[in-house]
PyMOL Python script that loads the backbone (N, CA, C, O; Angstrom):
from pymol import cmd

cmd.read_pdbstr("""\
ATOM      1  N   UNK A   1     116.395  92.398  85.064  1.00  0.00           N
ATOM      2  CA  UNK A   1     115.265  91.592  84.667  1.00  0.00           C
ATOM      3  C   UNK A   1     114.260  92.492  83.957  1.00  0.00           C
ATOM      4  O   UNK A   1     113.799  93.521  84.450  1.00  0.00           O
ATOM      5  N   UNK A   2     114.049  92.144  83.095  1.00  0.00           N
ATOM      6  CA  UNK A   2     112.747  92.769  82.596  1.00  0.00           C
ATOM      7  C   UNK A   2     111.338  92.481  81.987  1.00  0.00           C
ATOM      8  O   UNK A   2     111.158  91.991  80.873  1.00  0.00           O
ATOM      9  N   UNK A   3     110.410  92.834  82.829  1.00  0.00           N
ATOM     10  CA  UNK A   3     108.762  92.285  82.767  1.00  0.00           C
ATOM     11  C   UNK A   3     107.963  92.873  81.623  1.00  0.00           C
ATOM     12  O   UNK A   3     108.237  93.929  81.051  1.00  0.00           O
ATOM     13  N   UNK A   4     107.042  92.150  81.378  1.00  0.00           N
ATOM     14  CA  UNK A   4     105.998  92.937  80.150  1.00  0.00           C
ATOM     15  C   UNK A   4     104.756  93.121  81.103  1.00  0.00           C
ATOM     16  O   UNK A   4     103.973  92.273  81.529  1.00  0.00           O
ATOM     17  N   UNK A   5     104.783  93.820  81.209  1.00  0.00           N
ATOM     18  CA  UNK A   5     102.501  94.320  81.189  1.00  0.00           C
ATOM     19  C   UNK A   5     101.692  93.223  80.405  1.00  0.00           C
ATOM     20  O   UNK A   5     101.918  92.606  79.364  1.00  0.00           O
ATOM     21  N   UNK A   6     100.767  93.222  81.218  1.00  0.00           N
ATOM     22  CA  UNK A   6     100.229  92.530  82.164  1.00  0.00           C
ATOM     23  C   UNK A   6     100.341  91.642  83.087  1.00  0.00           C
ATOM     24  O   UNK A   6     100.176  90.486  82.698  1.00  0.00           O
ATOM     25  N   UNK A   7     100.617  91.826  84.434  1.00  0.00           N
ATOM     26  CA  UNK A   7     100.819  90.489  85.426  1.00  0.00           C
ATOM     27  C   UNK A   7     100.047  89.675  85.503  1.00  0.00           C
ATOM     28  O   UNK A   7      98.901  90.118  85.427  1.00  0.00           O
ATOM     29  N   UNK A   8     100.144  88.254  85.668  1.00  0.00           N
ATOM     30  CA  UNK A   8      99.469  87.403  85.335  1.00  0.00           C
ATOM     31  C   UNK A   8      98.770  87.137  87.055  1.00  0.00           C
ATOM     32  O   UNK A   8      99.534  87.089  88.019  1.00  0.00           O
ATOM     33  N   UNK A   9      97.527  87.011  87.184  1.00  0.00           N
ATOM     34  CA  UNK A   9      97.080  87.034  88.312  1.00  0.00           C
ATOM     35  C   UNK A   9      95.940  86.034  88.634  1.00  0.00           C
ATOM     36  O   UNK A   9      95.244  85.683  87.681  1.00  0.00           O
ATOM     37  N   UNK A  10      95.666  85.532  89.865  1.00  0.00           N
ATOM     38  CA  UNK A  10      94.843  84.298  90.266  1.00  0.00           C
ATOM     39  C   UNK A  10      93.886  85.456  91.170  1.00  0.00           C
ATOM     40  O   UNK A  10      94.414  86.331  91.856  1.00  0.00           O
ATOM     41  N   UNK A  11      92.457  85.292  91.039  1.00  0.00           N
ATOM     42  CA  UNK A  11      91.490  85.676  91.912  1.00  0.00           C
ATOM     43  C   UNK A  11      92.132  85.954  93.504  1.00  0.00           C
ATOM     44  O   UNK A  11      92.450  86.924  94.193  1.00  0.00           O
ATOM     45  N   UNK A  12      92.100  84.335  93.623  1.00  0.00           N
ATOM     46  CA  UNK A  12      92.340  83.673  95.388  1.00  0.00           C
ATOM     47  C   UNK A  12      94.175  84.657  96.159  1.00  0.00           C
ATOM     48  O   UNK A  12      94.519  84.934  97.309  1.00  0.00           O
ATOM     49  N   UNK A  13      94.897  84.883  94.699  1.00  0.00           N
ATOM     50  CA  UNK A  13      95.736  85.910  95.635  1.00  0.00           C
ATOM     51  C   UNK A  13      95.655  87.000  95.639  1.00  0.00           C
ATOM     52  O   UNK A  13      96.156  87.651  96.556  1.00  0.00           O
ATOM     53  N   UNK A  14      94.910  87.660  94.479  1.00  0.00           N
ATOM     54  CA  UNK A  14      94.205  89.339  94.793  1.00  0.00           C
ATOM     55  C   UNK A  14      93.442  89.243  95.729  1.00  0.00           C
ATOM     56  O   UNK A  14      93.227  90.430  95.978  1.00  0.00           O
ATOM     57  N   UNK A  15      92.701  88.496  96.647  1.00  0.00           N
ATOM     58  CA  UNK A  15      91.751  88.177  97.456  1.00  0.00           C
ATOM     59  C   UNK A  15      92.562  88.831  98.780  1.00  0.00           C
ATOM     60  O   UNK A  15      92.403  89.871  99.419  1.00  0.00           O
ATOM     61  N   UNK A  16      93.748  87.427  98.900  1.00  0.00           N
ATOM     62  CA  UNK A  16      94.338  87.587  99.745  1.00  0.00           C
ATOM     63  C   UNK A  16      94.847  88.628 100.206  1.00  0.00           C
ATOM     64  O   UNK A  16      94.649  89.147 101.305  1.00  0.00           O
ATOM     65  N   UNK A  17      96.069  89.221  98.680  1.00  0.00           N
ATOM     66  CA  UNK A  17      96.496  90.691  99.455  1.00  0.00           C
ATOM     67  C   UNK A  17      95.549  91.827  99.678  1.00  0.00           C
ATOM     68  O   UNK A  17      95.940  92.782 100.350  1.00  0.00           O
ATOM     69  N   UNK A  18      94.571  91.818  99.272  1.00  0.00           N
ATOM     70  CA  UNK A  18      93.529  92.983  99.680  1.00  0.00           C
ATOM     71  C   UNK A  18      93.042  92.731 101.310  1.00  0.00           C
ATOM     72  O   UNK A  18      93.051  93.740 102.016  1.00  0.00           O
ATOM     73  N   UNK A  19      92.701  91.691 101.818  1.00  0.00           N
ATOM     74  CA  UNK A  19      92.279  90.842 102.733  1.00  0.00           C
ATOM     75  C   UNK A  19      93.250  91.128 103.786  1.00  0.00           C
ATOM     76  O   UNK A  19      92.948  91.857 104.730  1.00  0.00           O
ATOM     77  N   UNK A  20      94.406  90.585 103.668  1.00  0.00           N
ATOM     78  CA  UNK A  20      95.166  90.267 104.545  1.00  0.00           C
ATOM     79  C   UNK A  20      96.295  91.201 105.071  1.00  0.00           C
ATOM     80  O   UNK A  20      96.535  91.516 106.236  1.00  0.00           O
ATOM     81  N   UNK A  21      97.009  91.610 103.782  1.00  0.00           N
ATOM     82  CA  UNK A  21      98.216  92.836 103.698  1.00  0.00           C
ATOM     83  C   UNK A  21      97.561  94.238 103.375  1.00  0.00           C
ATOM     84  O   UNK A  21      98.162  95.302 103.519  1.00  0.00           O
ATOM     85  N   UNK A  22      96.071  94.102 102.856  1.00  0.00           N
ATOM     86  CA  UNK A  22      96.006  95.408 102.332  1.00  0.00           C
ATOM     87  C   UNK A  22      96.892  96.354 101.437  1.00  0.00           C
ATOM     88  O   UNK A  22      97.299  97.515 101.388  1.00  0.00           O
ATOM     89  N   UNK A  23      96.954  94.967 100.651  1.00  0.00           N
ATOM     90  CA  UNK A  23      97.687  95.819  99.529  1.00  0.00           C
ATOM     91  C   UNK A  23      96.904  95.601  97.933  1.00  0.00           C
ATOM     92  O   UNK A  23      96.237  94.568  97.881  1.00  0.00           O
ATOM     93  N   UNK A  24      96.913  96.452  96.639  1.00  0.00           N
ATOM     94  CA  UNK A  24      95.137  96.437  95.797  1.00  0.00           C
ATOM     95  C   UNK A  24      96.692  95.890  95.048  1.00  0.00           C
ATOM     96  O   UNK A  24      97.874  96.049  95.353  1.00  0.00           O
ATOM     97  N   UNK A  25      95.904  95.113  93.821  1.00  0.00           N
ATOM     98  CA  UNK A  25      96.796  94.823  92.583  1.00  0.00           C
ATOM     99  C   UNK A  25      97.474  95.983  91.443  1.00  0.00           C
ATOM    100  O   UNK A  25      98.067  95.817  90.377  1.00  0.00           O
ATOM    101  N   UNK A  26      97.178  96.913  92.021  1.00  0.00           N
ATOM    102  CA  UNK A  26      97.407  98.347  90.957  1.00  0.00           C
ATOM    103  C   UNK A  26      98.937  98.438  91.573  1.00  0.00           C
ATOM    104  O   UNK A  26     100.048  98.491  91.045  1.00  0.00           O
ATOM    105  N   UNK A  27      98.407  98.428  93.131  1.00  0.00           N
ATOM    106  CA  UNK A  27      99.600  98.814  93.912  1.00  0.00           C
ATOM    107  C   UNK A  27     100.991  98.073  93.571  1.00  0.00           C
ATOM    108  O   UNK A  27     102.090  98.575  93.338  1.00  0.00           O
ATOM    109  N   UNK A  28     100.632  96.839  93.610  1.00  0.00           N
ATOM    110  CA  UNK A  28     101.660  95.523  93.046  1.00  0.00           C
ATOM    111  C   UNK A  28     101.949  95.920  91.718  1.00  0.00           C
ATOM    112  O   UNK A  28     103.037  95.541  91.284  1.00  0.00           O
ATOM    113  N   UNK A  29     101.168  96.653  90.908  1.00  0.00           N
ATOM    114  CA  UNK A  29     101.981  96.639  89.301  1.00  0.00           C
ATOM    115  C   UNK A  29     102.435  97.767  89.074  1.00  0.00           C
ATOM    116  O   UNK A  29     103.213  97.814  88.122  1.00  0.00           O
ATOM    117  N   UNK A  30     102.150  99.098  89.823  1.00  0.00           N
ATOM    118  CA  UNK A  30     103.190 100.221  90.149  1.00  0.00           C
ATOM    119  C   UNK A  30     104.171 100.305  91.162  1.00  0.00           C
ATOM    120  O   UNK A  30     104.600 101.387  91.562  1.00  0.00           O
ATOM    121  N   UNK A  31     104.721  98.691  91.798  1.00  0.00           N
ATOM    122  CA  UNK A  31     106.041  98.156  92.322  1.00  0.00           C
ATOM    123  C   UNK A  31     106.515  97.761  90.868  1.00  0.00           C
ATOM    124  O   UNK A  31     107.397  98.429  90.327  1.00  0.00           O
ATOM    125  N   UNK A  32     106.101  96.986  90.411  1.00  0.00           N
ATOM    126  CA  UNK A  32     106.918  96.136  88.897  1.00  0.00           C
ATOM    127  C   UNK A  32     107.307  97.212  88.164  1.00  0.00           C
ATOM    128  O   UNK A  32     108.492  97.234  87.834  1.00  0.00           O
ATOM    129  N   UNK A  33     106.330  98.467  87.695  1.00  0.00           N
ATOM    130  CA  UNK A  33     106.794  99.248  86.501  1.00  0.00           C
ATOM    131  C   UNK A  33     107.304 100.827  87.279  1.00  0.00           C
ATOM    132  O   UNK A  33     107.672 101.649  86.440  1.00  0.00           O
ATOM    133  N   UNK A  34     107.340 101.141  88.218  1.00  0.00           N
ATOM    134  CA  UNK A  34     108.163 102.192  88.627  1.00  0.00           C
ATOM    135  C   UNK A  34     109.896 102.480  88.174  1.00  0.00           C
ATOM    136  O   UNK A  34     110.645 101.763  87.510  1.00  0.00           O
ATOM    137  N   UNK A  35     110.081 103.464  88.655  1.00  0.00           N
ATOM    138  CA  UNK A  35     111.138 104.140  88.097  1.00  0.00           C
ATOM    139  C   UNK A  35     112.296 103.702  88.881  1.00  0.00           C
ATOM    140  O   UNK A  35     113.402 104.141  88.566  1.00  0.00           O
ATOM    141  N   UNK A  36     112.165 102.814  89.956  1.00  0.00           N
ATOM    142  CA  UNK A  36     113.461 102.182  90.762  1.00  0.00           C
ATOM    143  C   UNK A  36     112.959 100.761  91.293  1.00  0.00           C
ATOM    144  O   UNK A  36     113.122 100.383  92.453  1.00  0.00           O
ATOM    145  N   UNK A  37     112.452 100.170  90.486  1.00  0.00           N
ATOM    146  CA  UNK A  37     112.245  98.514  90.785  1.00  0.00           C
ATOM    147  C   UNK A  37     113.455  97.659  91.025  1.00  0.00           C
ATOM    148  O   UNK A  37     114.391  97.689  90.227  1.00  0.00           O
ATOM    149  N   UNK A  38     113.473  96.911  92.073  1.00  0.00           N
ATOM    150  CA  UNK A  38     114.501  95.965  92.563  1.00  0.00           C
ATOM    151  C   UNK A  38     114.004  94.547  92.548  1.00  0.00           C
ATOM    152  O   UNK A  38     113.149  94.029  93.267  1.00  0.00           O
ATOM    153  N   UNK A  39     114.909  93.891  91.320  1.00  0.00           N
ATOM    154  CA  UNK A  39     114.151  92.596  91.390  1.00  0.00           C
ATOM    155  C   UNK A  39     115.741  91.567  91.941  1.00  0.00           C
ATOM    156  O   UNK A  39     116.954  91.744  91.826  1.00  0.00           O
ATOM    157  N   UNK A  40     115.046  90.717  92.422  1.00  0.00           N
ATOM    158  CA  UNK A  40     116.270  89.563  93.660  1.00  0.00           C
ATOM    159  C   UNK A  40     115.825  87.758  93.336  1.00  0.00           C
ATOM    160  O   UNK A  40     114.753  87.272  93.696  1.00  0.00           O
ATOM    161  N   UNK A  41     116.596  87.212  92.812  1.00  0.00           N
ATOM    162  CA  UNK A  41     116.141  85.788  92.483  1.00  0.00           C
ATOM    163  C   UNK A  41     116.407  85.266  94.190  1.00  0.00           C
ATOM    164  O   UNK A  41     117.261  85.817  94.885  1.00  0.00           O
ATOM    165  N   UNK A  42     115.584  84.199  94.672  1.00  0.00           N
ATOM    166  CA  UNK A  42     115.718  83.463  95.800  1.00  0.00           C
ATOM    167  C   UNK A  42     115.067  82.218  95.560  1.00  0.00           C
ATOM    168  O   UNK A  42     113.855  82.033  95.446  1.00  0.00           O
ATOM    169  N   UNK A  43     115.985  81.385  95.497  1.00  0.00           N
ATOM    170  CA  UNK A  43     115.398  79.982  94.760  1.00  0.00           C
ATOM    171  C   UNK A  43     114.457  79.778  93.644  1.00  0.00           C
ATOM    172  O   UNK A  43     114.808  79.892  92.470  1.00  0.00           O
ATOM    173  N   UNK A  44     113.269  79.477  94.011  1.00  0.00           N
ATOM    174  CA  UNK A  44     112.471  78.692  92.717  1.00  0.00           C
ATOM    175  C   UNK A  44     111.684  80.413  92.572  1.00  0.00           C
ATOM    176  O   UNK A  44     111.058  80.452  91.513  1.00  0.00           O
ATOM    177  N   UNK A  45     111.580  81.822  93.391  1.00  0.00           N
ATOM    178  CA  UNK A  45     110.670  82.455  93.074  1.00  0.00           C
ATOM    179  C   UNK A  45     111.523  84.194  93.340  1.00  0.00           C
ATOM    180  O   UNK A  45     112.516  84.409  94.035  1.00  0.00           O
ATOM    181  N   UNK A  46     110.932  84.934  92.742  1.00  0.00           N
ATOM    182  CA  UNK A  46     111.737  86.570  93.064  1.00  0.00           C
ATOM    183  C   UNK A  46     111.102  87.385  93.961  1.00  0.00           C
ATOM    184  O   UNK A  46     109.906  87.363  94.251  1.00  0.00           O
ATOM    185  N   UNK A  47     112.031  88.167  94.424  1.00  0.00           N
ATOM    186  CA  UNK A  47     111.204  89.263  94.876  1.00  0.00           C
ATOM    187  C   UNK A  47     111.946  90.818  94.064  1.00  0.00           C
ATOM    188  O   UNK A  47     112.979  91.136  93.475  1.00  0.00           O
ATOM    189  N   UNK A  48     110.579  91.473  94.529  1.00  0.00           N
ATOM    190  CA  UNK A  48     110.688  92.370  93.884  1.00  0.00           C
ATOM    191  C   UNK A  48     110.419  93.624  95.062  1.00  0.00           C
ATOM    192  O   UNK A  48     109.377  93.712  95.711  1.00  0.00           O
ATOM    193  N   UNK A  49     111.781  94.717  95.206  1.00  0.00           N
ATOM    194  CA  UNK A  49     111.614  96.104  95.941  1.00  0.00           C
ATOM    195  C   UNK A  49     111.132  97.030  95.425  1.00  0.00           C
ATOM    196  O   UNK A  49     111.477  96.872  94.254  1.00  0.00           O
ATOM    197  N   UNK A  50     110.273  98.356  95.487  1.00  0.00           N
ATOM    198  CA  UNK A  50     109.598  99.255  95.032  1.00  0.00           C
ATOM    199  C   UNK A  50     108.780  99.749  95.942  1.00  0.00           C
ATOM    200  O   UNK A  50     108.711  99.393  97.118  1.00  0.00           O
ATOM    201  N   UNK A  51     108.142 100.586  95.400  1.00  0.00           N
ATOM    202  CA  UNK A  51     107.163 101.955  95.656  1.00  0.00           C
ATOM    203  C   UNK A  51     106.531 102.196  94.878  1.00  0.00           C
ATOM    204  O   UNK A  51     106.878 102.218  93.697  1.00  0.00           O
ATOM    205  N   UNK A  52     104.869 102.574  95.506  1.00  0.00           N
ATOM    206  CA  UNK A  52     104.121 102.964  94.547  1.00  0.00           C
ATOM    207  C   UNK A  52     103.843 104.306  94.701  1.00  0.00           C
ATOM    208  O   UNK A  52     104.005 105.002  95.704  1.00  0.00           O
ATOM    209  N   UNK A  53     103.352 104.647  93.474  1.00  0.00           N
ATOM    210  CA  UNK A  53     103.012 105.935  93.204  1.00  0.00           C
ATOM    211  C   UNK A  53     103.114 107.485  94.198  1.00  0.00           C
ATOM    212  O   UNK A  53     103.578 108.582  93.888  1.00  0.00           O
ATOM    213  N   UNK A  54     102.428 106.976  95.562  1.00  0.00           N
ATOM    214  CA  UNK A  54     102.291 107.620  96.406  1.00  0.00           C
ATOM    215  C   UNK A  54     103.455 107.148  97.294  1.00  0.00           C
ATOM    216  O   UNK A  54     103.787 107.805  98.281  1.00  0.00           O
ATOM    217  N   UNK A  55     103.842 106.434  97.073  1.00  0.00           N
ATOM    218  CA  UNK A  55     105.083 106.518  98.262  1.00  0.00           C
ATOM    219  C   UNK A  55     105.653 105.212  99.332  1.00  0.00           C
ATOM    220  O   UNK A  55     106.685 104.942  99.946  1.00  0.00           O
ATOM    221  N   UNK A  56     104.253 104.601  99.117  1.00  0.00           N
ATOM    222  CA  UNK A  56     103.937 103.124  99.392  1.00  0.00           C
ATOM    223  C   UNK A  56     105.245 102.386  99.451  1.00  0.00           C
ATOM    224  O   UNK A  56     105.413 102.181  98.249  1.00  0.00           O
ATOM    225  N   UNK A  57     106.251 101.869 100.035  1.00  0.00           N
ATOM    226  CA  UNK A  57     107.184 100.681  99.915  1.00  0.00           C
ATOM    227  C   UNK A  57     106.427  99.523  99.976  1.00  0.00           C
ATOM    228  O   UNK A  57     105.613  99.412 100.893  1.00  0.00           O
ATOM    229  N   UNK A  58     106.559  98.614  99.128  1.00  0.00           N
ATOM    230  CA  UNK A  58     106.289  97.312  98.956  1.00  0.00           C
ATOM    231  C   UNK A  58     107.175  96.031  98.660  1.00  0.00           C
ATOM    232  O   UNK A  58     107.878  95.979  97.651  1.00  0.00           O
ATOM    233  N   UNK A  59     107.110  95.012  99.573  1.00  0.00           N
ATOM    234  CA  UNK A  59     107.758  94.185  98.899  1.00  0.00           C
ATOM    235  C   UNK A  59     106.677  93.184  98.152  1.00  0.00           C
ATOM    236  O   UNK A  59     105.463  93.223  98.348  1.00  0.00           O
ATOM    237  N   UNK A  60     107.476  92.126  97.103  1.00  0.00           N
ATOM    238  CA  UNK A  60     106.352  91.728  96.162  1.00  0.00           C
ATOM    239  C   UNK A  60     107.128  90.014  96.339  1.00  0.00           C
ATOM    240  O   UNK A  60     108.275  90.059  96.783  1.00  0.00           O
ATOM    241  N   UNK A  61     106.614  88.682  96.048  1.00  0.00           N
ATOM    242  CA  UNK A  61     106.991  87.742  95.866  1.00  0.00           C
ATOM    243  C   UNK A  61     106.122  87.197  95.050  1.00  0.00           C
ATOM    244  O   UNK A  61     104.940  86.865  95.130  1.00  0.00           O
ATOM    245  N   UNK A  62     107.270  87.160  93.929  1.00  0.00           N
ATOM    246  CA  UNK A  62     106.351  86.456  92.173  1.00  0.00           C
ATOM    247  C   UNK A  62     107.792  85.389  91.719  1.00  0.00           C
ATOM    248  O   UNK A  62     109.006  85.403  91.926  1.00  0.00           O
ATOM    249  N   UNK A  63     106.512  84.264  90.786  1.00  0.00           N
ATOM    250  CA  UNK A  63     107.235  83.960  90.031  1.00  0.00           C
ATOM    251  C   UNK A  63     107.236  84.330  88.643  1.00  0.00           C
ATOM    252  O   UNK A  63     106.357  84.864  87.967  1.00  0.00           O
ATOM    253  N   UNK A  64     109.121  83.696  88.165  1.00  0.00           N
ATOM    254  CA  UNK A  64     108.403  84.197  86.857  1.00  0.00           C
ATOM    255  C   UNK A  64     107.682  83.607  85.567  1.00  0.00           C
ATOM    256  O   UNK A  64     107.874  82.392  85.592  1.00  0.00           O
ATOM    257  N   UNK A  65     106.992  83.933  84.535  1.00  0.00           N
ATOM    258  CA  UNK A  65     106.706  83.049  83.590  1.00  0.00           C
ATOM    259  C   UNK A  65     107.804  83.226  82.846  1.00  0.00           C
ATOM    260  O   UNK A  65     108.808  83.917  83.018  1.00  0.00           O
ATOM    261  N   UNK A  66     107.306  82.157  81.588  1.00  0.00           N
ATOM    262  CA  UNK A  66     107.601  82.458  80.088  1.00  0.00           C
ATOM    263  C   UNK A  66     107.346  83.698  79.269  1.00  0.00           C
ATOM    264  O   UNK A  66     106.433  84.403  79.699  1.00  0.00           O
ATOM    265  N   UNK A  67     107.936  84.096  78.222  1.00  0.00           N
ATOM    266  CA  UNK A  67     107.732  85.256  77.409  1.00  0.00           C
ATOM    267  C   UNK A  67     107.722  86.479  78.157  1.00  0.00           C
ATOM    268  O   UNK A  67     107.068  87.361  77.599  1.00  0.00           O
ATOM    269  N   UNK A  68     108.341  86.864  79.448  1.00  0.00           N
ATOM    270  CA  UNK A  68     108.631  87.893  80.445  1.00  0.00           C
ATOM    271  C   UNK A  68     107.381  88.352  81.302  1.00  0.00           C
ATOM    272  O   UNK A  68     107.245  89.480  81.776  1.00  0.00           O
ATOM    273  N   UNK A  69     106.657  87.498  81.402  1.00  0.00           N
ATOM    274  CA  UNK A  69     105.442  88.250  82.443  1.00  0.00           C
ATOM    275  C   UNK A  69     106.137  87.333  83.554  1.00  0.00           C
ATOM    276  O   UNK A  69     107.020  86.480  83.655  1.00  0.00           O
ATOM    277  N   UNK A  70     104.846  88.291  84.620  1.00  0.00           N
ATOM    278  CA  UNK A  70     105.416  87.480  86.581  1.00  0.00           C
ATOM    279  C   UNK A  70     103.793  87.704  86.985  1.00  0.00           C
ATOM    280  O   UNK A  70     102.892  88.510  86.752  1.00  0.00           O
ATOM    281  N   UNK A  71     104.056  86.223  87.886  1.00  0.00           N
ATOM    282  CA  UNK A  71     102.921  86.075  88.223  1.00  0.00           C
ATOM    283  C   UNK A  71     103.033  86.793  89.990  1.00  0.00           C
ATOM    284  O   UNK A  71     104.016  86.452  90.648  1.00  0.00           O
ATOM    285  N   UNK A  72     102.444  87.337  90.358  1.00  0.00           N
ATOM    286  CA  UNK A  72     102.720  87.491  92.116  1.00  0.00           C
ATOM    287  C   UNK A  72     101.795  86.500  93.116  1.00  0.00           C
ATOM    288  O   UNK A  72     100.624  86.130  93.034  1.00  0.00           O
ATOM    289  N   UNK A  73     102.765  86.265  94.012  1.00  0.00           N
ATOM    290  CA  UNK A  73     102.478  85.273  94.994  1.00  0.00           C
ATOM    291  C   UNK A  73     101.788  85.615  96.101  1.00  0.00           C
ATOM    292  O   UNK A  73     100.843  85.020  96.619  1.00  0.00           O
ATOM    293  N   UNK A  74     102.676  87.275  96.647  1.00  0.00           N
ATOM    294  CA  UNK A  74     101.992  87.689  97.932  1.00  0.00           C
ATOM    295  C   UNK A  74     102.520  88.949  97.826  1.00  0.00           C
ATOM    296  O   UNK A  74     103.098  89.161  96.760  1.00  0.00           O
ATOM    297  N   UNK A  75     102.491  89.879  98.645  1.00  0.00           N
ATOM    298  CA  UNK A  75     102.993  91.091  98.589  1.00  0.00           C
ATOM    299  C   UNK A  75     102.724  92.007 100.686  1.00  0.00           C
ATOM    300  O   UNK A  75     102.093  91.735 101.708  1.00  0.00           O
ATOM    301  N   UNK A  76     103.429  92.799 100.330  1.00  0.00           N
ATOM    302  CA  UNK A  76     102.941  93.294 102.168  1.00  0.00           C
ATOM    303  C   UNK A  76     104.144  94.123 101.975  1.00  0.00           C
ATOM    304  O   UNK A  76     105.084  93.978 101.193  1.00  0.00           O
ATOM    305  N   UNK A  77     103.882  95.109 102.947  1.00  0.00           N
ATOM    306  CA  UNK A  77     104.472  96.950 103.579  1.00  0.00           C
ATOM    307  C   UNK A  77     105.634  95.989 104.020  1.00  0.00           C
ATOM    308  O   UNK A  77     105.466  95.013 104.751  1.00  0.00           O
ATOM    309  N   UNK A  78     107.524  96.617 103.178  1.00  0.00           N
ATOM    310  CA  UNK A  78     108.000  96.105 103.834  1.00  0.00           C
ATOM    311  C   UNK A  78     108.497  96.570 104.971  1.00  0.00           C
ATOM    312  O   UNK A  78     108.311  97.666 105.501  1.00  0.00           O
ATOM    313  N   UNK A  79     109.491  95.178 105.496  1.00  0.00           N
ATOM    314  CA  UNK A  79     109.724  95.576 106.958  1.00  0.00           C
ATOM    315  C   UNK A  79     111.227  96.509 106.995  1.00  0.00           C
ATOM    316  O   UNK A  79     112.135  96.480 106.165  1.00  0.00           O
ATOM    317  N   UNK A  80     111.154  97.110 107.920  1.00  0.00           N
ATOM    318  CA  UNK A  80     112.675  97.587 107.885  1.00  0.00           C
ATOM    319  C   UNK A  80     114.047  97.084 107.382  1.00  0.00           C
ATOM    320  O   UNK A  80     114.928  97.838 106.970  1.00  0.00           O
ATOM    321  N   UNK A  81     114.131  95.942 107.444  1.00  0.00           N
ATOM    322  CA  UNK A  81     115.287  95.506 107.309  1.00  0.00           C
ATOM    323  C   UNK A  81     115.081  95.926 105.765  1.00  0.00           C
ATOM    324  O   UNK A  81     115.674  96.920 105.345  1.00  0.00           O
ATOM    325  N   UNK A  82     114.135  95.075 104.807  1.00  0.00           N
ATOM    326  CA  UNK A  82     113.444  94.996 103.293  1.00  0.00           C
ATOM    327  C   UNK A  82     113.862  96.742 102.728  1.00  0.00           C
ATOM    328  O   UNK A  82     114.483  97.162 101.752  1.00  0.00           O
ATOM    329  N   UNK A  83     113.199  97.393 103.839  1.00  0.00           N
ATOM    330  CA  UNK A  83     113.333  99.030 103.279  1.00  0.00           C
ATOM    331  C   UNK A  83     114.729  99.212 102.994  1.00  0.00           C
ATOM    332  O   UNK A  83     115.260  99.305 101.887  1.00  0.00           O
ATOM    333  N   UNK A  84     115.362  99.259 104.362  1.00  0.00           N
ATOM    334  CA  UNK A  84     116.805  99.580 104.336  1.00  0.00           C
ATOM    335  C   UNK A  84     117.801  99.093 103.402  1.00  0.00           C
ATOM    336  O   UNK A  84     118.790  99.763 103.104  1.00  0.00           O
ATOM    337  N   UNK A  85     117.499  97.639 102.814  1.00  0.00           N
ATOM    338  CA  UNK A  85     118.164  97.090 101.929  1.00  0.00           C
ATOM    339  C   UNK A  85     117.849  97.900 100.155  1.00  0.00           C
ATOM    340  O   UNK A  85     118.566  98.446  99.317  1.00  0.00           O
ATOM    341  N   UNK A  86     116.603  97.615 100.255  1.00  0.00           N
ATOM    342  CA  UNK A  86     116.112  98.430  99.306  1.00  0.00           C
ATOM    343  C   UNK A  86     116.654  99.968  99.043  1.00  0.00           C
ATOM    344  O   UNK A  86     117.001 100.139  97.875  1.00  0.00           O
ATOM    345  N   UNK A  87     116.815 101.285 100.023  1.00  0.00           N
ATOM    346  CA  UNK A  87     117.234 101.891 100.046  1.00  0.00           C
ATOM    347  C   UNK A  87     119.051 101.894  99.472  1.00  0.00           C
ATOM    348  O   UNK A  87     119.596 102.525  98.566  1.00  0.00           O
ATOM    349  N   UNK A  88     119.490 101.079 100.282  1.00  0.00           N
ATOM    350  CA  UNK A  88     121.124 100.739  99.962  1.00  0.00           C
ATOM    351  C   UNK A  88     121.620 100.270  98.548  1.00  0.00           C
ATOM    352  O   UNK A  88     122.710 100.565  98.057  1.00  0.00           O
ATOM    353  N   UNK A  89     120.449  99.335  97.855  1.00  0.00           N
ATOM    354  CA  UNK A  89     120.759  99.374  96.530  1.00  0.00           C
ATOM    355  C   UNK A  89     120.165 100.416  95.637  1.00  0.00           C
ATOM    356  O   UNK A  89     120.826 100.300  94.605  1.00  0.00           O
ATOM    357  N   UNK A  90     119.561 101.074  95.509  1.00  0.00           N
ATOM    358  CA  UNK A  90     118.815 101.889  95.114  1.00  0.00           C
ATOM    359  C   UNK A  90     119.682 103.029  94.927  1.00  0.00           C
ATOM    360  O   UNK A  90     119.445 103.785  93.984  1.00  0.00           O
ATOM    361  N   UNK A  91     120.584 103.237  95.642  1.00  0.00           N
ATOM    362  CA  UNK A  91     121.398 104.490  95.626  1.00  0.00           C
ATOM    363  C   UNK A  91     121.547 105.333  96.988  1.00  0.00           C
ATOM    364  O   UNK A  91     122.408 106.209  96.908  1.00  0.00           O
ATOM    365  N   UNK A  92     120.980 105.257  98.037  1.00  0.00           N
ATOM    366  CA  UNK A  92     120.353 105.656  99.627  1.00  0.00           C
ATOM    367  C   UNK A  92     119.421 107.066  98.742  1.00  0.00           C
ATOM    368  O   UNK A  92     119.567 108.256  99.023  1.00  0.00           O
ATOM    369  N   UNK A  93     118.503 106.524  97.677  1.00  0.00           N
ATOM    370  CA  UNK A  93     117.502 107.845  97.987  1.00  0.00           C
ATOM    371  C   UNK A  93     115.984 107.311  98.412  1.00  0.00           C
ATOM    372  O   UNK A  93     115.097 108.121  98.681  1.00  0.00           O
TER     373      UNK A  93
END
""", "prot")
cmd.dss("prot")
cmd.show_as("cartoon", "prot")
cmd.util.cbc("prot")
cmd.orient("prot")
């Protein structure tokens, strides 16, 4: 899959993940454009595996638009299982 810069974003869910998951929107767009992004269709919306900058695992749930942008839905530290999977496609690094 491949995304363009800029993610398309709503106030009320940057709100949220800062709020709730403690996770900033920078963090969410250095999951999308990193050097081992894992993107997974699951019905009507994707998710997306990564790490940010510092080391951060994140999982991400966006949909996508038109003309290759993604909008994100929610995001949060994933859980083990999320890591481990992530890890396994990734290559185990």
């Amino acid at each position: 899959m491949r995304l363009d810069p800029p993610l398309v974003w709503e106030q009320q869910i940057m709100g949220k993940l800062l709020q709730k998951h403690k996770v900033t929107p920078e963090e969410v767009e250095e999951v999308f454009f990193d050097d081992w992004p894992h993107f997974k269709k699951h019905e009507e919306v994707y998710h997306a595996y990564g790490q940010t900058l510092p080391g951060r695992y994140l999982f991400v749930v966006f949909l996508s638009l038109d003309g290759g942008k993604a909008k994100p839905i929610t995001a949060y530290e994933m859980t083990r299982k999320q890591r481990n999977y992530y890890q396994r496609v990734k290559g185990g690094n």
